[in-house]
N, C-alpha and C positions, 0 to 999 in steps of 0.2 A: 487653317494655318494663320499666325500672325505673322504683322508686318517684318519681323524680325527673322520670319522662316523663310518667309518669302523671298527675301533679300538676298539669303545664305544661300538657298535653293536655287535661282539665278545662277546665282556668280558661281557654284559650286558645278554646277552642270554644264556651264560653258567656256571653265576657266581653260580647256586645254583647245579651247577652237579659236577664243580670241584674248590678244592682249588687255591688259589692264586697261588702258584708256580707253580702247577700242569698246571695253565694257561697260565703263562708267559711262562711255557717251550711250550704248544702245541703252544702257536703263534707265536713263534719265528720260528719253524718247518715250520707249515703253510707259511709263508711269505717266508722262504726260499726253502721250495721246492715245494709249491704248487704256490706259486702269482711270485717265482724268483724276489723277491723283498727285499732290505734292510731295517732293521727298523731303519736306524736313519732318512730315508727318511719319516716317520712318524712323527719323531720329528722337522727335519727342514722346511717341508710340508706338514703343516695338513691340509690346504686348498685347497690341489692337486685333482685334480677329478682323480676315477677310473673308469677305462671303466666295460662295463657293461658284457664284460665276467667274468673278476676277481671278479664283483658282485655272479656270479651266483655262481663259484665257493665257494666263502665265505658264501651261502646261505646252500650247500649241502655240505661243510662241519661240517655247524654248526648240521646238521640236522642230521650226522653221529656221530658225536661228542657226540649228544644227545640218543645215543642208546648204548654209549661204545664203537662205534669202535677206537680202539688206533689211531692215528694220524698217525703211521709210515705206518697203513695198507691204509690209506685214501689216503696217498702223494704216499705211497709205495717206500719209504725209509728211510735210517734211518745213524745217524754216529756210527762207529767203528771205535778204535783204528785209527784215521787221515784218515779216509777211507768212502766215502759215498757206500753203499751197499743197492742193492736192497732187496725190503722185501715183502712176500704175504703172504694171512693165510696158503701158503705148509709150510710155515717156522717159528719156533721162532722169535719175532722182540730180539735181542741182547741188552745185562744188561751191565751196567756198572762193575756188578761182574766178566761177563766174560771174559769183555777187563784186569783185573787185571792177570787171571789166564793167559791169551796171553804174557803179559809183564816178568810175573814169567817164565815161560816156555822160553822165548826169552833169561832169561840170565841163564841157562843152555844148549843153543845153542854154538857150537864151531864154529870158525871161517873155517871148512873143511865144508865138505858134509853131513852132519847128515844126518839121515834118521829119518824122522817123522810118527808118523800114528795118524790122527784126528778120532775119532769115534765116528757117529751119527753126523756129520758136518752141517746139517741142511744149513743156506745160507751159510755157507763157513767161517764163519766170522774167525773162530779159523785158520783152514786150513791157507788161504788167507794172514792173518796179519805175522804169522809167517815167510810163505815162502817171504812177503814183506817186513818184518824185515830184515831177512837173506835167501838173494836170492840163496845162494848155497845149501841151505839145499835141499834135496828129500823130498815132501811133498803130503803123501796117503791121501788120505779121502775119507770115506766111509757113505752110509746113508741107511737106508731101502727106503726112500722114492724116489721113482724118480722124483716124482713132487721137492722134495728140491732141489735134484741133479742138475734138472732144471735152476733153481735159483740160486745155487751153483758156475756151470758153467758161467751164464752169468755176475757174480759178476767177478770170477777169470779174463775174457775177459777184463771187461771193469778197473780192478784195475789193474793188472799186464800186462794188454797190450797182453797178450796169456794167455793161459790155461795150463802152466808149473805146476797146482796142478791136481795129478792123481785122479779123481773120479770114484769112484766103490760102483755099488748097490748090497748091502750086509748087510746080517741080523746078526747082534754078536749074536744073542741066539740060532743060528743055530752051528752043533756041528763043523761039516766042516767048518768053517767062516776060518781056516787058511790057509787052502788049497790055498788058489788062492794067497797069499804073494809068492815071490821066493826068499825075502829080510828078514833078520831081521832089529829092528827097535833100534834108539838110544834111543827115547821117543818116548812113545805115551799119546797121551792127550783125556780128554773125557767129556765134560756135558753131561750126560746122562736121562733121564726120572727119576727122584727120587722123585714125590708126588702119594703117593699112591693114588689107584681111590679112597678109602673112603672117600679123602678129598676132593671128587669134590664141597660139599657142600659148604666149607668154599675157596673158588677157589673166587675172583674176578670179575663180568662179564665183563669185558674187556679180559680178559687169556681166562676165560673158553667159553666163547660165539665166539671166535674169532681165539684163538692160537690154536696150530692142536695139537689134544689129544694125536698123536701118540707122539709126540716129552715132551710131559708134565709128562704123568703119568706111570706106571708101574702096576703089581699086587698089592697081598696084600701088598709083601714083597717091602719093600723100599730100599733094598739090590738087587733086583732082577740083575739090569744091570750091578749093579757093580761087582757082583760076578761071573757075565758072562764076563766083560773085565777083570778081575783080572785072571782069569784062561785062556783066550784067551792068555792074557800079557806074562804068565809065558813061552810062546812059542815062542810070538814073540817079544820079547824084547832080545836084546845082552846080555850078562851077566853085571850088574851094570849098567842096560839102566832105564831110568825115565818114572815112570806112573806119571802121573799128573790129578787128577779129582779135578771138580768141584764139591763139594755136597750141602744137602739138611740143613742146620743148625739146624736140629734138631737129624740128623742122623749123625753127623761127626764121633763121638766116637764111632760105630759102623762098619763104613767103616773104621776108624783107626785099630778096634779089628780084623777086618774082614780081613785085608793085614798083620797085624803081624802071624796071624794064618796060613795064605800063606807062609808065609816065604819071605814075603818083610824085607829091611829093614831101619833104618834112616825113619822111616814112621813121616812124621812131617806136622801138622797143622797148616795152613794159615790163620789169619785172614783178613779180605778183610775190606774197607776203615771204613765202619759203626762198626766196630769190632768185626764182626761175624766170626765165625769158617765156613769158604765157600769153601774151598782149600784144598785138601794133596797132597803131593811130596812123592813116596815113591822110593825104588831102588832093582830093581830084585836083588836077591841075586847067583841067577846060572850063 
């Protein structure tokens, strides 16, 4: 086949699963990290023959493609914040919402040694980008899962050239979770599990068929984790140190309510680029 069949054969066979951008983005993915191939090499080459491994490959991704498996899971990576990162279903594949809350976070970073704590860090991404923002910072992350931790690690390896971000498997809804700190923290940051399981119905099958349920959903309560780091926070955070969460857009004004009743303070709402309320900053008061 050449580049130019290739191309047609894609889009022709997936055109009634997903939208036009929704395409243009998986093929761009595909070509780069599945065939390590340029697309303008399409455009000035469409009568290039491909060998007939990159065939097969193009054959069984369509075919994955066609069941929902996201693309990041298929190539098993994905970009962050200037950062190619690996990704498997142990881990969340990374939102563009959450590269916002990384950059937010970045410039409340001081030029010393901050000390950071990620929670529920999944592949790393939050962790990772910060301490590669600002390499002096101390940079904890913690996950229940060891398989993410997995993941986590080999990410930190292959971006930062060593493993200067500290991982520890650790459950926040366990009462003990602070015990093992010997540090308190400047910020701590967190995307935690905020779609309740009742919504598993209205869940997506790409998310819910694929994304790991531990890192997605919560109980009833759509507060549940948050009210568990907010109360872990008020221990370990410095006096006047930064929470930072990522939330759920439907729940923000309750995780707002939920830190002023703490005794946070300066609690302020982020909207992220689509201009949804997805962010708060709040600031221990002790």
């Amino acid at each position: 086949m050449t580049n130019l069949q290739i191309q047609k054969h894609f889009f022709n066979e997936l055109a009634s699963f997903y939208s036009k951008n929704e395409l243009a983005a998986i093929w761009k993915q595909f070509l780069e990290f599945e065939l390590n191939m340029n697309p303008i090499v399409f455009i000035i080459k469409p009568e290039e023959e491909i060998g007939g491994e990159k065939v097969v490959k193009l054959e069984d991704t369509i075919r994955r493609l066609k069941k929902s498996e996201p693309i990041q899971y298929i190539t098993g990576k994905t970009w962050f914040c200037d950062s190619i990162f690996n990704v498997n279903p142990a881990v969340l594949i990374p939102r563009p919402e959450t590269e916002e809350l990384v950059y937010k976070v970045c410039e409340y970073l001081s030029q010393s040694a901050d000390n950071v704590l990620d929670i529920g860090t999944g592949s790393g991404c939050i962790a990772i980008s910060i301490k590669k923002n600002n390499p002096k910072s101390n940079v904890v992350a913690v996950d229940i899962s060891e398989e993410a931790l997995n993941v986590a690690n080999s990410n930190a390896a292959q971006i930062l050239a060593d493993t200067s971000v500290s991982f520890i498997n650790r459950d926040v809804l366990k009462l003990d979770f602070v015990e093992i700190f010997k540090i308190k923290f400047d910020i701590i940051v967190s995307n935690p599990p905020y779609i309740p399981v009742i919504e598993k119905s209205t869940i997506s099958n790409n998310v819910l068929n694929f994304e790991p349920h531990l890192a997605l959903f919560c109980d009833t309560d759509p507060l549940q984790f948050y009210k568990a780091i907010t109360n872990q926070a008020k221990q370990l955070l410095k006096p006047n140190g930064f929470l930072f969460f990522e939330v759920h857009e439907n729940f923000w004004k309750e995780v707002q309510d939920m830190l002023l009743e703490t005794d946070f303070k300066e609690v302020e709402v982020i909207k992220d680029f689509q201009g949804k309320c997805r962010m708060i900053k709040a600031i221990n008061v002790l």
